[in-house]
GUKOL-622293 format. One line per 8 residues: number of its first residue (from 1); for each residue y, z, x of C-alpha. Coordinates in Angstrom, 3 decimals, m for minus. Example, Ala and Ser with C-alpha at 12.3 -4.5 7.8 and 13.67 -1.06 7.14 Angstrom:
% residues 2
1 = m4.500,7.800,12.300 | m1.060,7.140,13.670
//
This chain:
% residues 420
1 = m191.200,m16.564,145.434 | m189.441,m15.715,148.471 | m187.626,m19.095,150.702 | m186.255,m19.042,153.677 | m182.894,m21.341,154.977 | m181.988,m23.027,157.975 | m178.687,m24.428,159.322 | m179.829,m25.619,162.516
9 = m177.793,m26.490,165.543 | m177.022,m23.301,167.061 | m178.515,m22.235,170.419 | m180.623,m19.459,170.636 | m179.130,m16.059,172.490 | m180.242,m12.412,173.139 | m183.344,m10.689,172.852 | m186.753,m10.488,170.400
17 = m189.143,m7.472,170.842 | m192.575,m8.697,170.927 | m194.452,m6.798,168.494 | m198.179,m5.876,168.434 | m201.252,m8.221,168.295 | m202.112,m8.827,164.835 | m205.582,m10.302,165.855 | m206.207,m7.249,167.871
25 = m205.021,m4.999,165.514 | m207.071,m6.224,162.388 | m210.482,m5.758,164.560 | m208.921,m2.260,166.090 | m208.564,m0.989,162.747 | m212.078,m2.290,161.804 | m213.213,m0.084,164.219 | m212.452,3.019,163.082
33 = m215.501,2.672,160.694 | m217.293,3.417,163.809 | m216.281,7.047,164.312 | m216.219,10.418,161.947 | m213.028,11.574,164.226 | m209.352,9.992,163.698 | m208.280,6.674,166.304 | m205.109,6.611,166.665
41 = m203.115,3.376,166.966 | m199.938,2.812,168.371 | m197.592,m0.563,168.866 | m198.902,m1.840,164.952 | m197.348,m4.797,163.857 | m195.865,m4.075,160.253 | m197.444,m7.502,158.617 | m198.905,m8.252,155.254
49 = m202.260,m8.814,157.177 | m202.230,m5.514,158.236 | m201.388,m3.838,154.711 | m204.193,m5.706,153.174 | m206.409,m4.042,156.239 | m205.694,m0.845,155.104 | m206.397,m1.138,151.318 | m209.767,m2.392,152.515
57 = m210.973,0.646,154.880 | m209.196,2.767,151.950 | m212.816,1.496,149.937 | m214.839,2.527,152.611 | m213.346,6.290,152.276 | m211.029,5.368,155.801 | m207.488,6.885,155.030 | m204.635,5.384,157.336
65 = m202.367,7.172,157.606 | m198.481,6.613,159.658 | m197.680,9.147,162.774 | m194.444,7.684,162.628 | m191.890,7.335,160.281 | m191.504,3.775,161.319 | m195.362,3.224,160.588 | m195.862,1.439,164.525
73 = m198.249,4.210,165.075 | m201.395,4.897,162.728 | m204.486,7.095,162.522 | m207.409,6.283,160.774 | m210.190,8.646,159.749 | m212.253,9.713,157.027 | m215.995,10.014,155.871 | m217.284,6.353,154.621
81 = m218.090,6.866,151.344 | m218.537,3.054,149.991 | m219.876,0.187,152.072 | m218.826,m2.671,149.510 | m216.088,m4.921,150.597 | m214.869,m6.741,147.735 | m213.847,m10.494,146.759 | m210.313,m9.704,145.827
89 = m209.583,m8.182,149.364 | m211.465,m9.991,151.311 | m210.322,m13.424,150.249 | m206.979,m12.424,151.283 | m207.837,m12.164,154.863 | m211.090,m13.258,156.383 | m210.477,m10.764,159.037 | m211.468,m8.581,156.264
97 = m215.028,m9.567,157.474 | m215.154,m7.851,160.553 | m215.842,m4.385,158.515 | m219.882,m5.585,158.343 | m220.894,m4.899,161.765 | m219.027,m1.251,161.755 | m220.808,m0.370,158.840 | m223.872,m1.324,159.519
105 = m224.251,0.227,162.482 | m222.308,3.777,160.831 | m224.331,3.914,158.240 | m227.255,1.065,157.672 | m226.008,m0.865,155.093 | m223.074,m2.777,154.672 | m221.951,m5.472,151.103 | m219.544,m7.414,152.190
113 = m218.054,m10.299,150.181 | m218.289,m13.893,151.353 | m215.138,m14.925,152.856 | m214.682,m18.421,151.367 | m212.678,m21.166,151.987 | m209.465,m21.472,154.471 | m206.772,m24.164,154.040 | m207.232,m24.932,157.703
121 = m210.391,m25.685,157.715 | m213.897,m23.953,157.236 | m215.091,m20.917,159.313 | m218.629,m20.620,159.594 | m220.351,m16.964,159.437 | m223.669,m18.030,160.393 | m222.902,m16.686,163.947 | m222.173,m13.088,163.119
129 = m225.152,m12.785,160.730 | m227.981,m14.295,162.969 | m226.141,m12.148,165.685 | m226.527,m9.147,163.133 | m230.033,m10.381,162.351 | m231.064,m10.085,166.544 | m229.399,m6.574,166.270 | m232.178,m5.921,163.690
137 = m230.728,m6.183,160.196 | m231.831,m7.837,157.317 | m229.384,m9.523,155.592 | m229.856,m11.265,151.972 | m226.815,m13.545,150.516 | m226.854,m13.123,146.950 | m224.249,m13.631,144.205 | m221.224,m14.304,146.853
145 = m222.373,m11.133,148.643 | m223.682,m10.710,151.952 | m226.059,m7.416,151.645 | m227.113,m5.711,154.922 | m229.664,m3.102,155.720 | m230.996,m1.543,159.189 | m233.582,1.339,159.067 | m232.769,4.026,161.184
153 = m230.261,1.863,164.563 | m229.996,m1.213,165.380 | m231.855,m2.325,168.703 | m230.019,m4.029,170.926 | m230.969,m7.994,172.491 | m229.768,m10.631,173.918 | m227.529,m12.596,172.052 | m226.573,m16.660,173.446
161 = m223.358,m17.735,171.152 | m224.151,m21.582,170.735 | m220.115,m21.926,170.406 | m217.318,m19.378,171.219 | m216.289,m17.554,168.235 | m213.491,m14.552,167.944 | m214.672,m12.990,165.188 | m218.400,m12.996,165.726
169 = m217.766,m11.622,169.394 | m215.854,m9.042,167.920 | m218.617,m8.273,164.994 | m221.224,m8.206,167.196 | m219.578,m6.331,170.018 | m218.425,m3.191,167.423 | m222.393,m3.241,165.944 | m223.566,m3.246,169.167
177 = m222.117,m0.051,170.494 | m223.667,1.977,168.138 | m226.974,0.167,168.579 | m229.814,1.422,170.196 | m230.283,0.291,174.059 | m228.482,m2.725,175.504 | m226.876,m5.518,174.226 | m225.492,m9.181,176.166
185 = m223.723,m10.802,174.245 | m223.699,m14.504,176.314 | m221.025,m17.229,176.417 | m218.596,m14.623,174.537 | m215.227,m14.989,173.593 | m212.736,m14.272,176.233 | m209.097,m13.982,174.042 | m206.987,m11.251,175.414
193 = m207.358,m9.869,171.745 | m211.255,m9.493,172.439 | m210.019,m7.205,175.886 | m207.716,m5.091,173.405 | m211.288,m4.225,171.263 | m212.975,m3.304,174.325 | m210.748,m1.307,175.794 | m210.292,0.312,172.653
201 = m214.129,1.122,171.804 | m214.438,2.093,175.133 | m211.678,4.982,174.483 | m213.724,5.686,171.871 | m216.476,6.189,173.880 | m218.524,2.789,174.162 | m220.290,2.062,177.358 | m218.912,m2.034,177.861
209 = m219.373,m4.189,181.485 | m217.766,m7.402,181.927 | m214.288,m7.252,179.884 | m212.300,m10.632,180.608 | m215.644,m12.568,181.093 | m217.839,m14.446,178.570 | m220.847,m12.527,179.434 | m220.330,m8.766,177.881
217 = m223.218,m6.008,178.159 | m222.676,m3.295,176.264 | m225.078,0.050,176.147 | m225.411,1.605,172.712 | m224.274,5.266,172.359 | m225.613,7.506,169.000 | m221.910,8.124,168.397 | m218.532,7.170,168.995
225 = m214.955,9.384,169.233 | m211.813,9.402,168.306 | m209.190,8.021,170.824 | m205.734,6.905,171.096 | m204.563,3.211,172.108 | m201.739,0.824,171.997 | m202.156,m2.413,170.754 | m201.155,m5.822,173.366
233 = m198.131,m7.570,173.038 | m199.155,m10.442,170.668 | m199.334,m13.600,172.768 | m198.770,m16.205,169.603 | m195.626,m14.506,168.785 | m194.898,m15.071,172.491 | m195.020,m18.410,172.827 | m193.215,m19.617,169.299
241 = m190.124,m17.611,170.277 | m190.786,m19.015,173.368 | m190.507,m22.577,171.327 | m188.051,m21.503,169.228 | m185.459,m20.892,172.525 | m186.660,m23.777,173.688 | m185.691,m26.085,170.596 | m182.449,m25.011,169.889
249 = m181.626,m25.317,173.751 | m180.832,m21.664,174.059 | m182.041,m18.481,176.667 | m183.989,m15.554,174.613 | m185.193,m12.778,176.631 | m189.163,m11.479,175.336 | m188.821,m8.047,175.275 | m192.886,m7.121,175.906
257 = m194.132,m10.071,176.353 | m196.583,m10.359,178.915 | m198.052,m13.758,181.038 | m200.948,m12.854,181.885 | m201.837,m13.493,178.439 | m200.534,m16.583,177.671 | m203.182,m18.850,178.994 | m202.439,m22.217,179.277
265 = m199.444,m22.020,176.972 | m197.367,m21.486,179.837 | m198.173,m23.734,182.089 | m197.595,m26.650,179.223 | m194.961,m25.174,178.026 | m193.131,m25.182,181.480 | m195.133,m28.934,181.525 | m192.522,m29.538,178.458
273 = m189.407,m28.626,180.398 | m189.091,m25.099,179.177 | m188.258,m22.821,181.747 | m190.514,m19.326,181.419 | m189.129,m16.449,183.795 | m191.294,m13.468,184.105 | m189.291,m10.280,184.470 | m190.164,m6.505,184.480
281 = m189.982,m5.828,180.887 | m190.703,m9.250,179.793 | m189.829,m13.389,179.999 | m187.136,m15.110,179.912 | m187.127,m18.424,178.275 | m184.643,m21.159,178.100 | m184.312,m24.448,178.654 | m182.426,m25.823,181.632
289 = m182.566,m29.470,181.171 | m184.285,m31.891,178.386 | m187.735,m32.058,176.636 | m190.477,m33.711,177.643 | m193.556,m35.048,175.813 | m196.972,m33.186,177.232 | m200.222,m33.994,176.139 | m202.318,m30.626,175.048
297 = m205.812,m30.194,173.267 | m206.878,m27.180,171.592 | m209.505,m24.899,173.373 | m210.493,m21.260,173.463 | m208.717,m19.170,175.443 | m207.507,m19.558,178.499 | m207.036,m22.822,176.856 | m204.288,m24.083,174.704
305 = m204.816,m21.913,171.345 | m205.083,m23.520,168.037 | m202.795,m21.000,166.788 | m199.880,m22.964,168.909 | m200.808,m26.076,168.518 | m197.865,m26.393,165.014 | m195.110,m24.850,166.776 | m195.718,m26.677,170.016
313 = m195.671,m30.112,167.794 | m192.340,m29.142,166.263 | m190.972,m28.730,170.538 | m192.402,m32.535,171.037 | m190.850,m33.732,167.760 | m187.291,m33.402,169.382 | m188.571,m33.790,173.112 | m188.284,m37.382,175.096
321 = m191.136,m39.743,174.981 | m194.095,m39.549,173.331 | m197.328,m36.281,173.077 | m200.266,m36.282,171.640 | m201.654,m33.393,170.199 | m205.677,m32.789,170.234 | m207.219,m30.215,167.526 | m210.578,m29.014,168.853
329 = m211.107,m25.784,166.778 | m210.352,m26.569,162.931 | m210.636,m29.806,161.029 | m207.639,m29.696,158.768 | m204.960,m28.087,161.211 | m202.507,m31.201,160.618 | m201.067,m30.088,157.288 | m197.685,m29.590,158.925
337 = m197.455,m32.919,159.584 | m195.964,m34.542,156.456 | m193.687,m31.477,156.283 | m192.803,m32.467,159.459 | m191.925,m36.302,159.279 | m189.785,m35.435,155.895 | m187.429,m34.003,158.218 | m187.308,m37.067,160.309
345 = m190.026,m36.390,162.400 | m192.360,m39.223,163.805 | m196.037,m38.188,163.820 | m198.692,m39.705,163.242 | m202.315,m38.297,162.817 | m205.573,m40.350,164.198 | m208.834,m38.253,163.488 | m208.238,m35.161,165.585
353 = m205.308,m35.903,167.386 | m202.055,m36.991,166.444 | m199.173,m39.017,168.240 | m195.860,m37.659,168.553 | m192.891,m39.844,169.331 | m189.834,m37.510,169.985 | m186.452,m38.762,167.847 | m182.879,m37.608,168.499
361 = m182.685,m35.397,166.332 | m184.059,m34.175,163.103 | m182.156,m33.512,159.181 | m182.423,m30.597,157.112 | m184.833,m31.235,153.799 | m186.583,m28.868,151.587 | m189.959,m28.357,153.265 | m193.412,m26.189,152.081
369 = m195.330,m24.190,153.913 | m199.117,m24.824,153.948 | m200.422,m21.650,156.376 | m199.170,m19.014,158.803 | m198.248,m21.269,161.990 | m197.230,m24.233,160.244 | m194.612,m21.877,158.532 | m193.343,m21.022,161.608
377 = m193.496,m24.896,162.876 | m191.080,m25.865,159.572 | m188.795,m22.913,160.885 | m188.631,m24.449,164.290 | m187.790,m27.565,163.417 | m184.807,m26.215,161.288 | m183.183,m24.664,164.020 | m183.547,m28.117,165.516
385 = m182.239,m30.113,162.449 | m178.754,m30.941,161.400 | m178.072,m29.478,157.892 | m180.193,m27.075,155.698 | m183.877,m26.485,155.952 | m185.216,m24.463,152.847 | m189.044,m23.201,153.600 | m190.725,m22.156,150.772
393 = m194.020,m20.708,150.287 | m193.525,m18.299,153.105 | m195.836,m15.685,151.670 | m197.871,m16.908,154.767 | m195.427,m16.344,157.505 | m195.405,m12.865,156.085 | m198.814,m12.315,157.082 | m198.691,m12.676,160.972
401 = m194.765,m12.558,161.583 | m192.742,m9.740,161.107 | m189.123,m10.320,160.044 | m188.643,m13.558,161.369 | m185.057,m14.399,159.952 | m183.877,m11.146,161.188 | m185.140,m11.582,164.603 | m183.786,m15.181,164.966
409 = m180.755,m14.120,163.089 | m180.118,m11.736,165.938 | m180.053,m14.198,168.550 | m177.664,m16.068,166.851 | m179.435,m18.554,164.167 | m177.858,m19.305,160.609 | m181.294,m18.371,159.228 | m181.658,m16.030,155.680
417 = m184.096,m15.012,153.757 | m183.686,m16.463,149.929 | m185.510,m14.194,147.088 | m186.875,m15.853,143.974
//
């Protein structure tokens, strides 16, 4: 099993392309189900995440295919000839569920695996089935499966979300533009990665009002087309290179990046003492003077994101005074810290929030990775530390982080990746 090592203590210099969104390229390719013509997708990240994507549409009969010979540019297509998403996919990625609205409304009838537990906490379906259920469908759970029938469309309603959820937004918003008449989908998700979808389905041909909002209306067509789009600069990748320059008191340069979508990363972030410079291709980040502790709680977006929150506790571990860190959105998003204090850390968890008092200076130690950001939180904090850092586990990092030790590497950080 692949490790990767640290030897911290260099500054950060040079450039990092931002790639593409992987949580607006997972639901992009979901949406191909929706149309019998080829979508073509351009600015793909090359993750694990996104491999595991494409052995799941290639079930449902959707071939993805590379345009180039780099494989940044796809195009999906292909007659749906099985609606069964299985266990052994779709517990690899729960993103995997976001095929069951897309079949459904293709082709009535969609068996889609339950996507069962997460190590950072549980994430409820209930909201994209009783969604499904307004849309018309009956849906029986039975035997780990979710089965789902419609006769003839769906019909579209009004739809309240009790809580903002991503993925049902997204579920509910694909379904919906093949259903029949109109469909408001009320106190909706507003992530830049829910824009991406839109703006994609409505290249396809889908008929959606109020993009960027939390109220979106969408008009059912009988059929979608094929279209070509380029996936958003992904915003998460943003902001931990933006950490990353930041801890090891360097100046990186974010080829792509783009803040606008940032939220309130950047304005804590700049809260922090990191200096964010938005140029015509990108940001520039570095820090000009020292760290400083910033209090930050977890929220949807434009809020702080929960998929920040571990790299943004690695900046205050090293940063002067003390932070505390709020988790709002999952129950068990702490796991980095233990990995954290063994490196000299001082953190201390309290229900849902945790204290962090910033030290001098953190040591090198052999650390594990428990998910995708904490991985990246561990790698952080050994560009901070004195000595060797070894990572293992990073089987996760792979998932939503292409090439990481190259891309660091490049900017000047003793960082390799160790095989075995």
């Amino acid at each position: 099993m692949d490790r990767i090592r640290i030897r911290g203590g260099r500054p950060l210099s040079g450039e990092i392309k931002v790639g593409g969104a992987k949580n607006a390229a997972l639901p992009l390719m979901a949406a191909g189900l929706l149309t019998d013509q080829r979508l073509t997708l351009s600015n793909v990240p090359q993750l694990a995440d996104v491999r595991t994507m494409t052995l799941l549409l290639a079930q449902h009969g959707i071939a993805v295919d590379p345009v180039t010979e780099d494989g940044r540019a796809l195009s999906l297509g292909g007659a749906i000839t099985g609606t069964e998403a299985p266990y052994d996919i779709v517990r690899k990625m729960r993103a995997s569920f976001l095929v069951l609205g897309p079949l459904l409304a293709r082709v009535g009838e969609a068996r889609v695996s339950l996507p069962g537990g997460c190590g950072i906490g549980a994430r409820p379906i209930d909201l994209h089935l009783k969604g499904l259920e307004q849309l018309g469908a009956r849906i029986v759970l039975e035997g780990g499966y979710i089965d789902a029938r419609v006769r003839g469309r769906l019909k579209g309603a009004t739809i309240v979300f009790p809580f903002v959820s991503v993925g049902a937004t997204e579920n509910l918003m694909m379904a919906a533009s093949l259903a029949e008449g109109r469909t408001v989908l009320a106190n909706a998700a507003r992530e830049p990665e829910i824009g991406d979808l839109a703006a994609g389905l409505v290249a396809m041909g889908a008929r959606i009002e109020g993009i960027g909002s939390d109220t979106l209306t969408i008009e059912g067509v009988e059929r979608l087309g094929g279209a070509e789009h380029a996936i958003i600069p992904d915003r998460i990748e943003t902001g931990s290179y933006a950490c990353a320059a930041a801890i090891s008191g360097g100046s990186v340069f974010l080829r792509g990046a783009r803040l606008d979508h940032l939220g309130a990363t950047v304005r804590i972030l700049r809260e922090a003492g990191v200096d964010i410079d938005e140029q015509a291709e990108g940001l520039m980040v570095r820090r000009l003077n020292g760290l400083h502790g910033a209090d930050v709680m977890t929220e949807p977006y434009p809020g702080f994101p929960t998929d920040m929150q571990a790299q943004f506790m690695a900046l205050m571990a090293v940063a002067e005074g003390a932070s505390m860190v709020t988790e709002t959105i999952f129950e068990n998003r702490f796991m980095h810290v233990p990995e954290l204090n063994r490196m000299g850390a001082r953190i201390n968890v309290h229900g849902a929030s945790a204290i962090v008092r910033g030290v001098g200076g953190l040591s090198g130690a052999p650390v594990m990775a428990t998910d995708l950001r904490a991985s990246l939180s561990l790698i952080l904090a050994g560009l901070a530390a004195q000595g060797d850092t070894i990572v293992s586990r990073v089987y996760h990092l792979d998932r939503g982080y292409e090439a990481v030790e190259c891309k660091l590497a490049a900017c000047g950080a003793d960082i390799e990746r160790v095989a075995g």
